[in-house]
C-alpha positions, 0 to 999 in steps of 0.5 A, spaced: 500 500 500 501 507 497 501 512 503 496 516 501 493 508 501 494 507 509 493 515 511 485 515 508 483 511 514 486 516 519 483 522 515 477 519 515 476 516 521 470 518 527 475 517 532 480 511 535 483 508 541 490 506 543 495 505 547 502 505 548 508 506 551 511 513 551 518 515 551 520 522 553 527 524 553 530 531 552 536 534 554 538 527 559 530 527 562 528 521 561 520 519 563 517 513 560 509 511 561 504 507 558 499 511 556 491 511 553 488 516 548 481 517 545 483 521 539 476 524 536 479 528 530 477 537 532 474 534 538 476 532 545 481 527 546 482 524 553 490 521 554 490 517 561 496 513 563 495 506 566 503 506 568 507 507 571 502 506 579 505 512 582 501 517 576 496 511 574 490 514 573 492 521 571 489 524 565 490 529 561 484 532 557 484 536 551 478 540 548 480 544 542 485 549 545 485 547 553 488 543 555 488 540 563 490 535 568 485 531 572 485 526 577 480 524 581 477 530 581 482 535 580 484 539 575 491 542 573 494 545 569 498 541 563 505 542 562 509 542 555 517 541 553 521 543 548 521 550 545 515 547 541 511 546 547 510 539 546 508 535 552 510 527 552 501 528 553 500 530 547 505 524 543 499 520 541 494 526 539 501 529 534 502 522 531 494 522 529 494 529 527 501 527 523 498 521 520 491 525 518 494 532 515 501 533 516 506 534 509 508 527 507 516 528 506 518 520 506 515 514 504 520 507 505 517 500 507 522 498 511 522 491 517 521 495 525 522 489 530 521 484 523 514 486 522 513 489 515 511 496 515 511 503 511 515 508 515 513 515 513 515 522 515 511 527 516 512 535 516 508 538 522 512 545 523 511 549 529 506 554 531 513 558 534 517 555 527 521 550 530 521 543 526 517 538 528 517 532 524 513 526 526 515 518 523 510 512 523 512 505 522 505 503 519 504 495 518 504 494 511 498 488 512 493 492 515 496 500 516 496 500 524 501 504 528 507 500 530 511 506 532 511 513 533 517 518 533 517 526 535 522 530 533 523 537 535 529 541 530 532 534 529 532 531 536 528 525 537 524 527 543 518 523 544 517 515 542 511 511 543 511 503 542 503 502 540 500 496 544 494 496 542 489 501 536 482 501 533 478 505 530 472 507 532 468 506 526 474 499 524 475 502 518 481 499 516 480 491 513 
């Protein structure tokens, strides 16, 4: 499959699910989790981490612009990283807005842990002009995230290594 082939169903798409384990790494800070994204395309997303136990629970809510912390009722503020403002919350809301709009740069098919997958790199510059590309390893028998990366002027800040997505609507066939 072509890339406009495996990126139709994200832009399409009513909604999704997924899970991942997300890696942030930025000038020697390290922080990994596992995080749960409802992704609603221009509506609210909800990115709730289900590890590690000392933060499970903690979610953070995004609607439209606004964006917080929740926890058992409490809300906070939610922070952000690098000079584009990316917090490690919003990694798997990015790759998803990658996927739907952001300028396709490079296309391969290429093995990620022996799983045949189409990489793509996708441009999404910064609302600050930073360079923010974002690359997706799609697995090529059904065009499902394998694994996602963030760059921020050409530094790997954000991983994610996906567990588990599905579509609202099961799109993909």
């Amino acid at each position: 499959m072509t890339a406009a082939q495996l990126r139709r169903p994200y832009q399409e798409m009513s909604g999704c699910v997924m899970e991942a384990q997300v890696t942030c790494d930025q000038s020697g800070a390290e922080w990994t989790a596992e995080l749960r994204c409802e992704y609603i395309p221009d509506g609210d997303c909800t990115v709730e981490v289900l590890s590690p136990e000392s933060i499970a629970g903690v979610k953070a809510v995004f609607r439209g612009t606004e964006q917080s912390l929740e926890y058992e009722g409490a809300i906070l503020n939610a922070g952000t990283l690098g000079g584009e403002e990316i917090s490690p919350a919003v990694c798997l809301i990015r790759l998803m807005e990658a996927l739907r709009g952001g300028w396709l740069l490079e296309e391969n098919a290429e093995n990620w842990q022996d799983v045949p997958c189409l990489r793509l790199t996708v441009d999404q510059s910064g609302s600050r002009g930073g360079k923010i590309l974002s690359t997706l390893w799609l697995r090529a028998e059904d065009g499902t995230p394998l694994r996602g990366e963030i760059a921020v002027e050409d530094e790997i800040i954000l991983t994610a290594e996906f567990t588990s997505f599905e579509f609202y609507d099961k799109m993909i066939q």
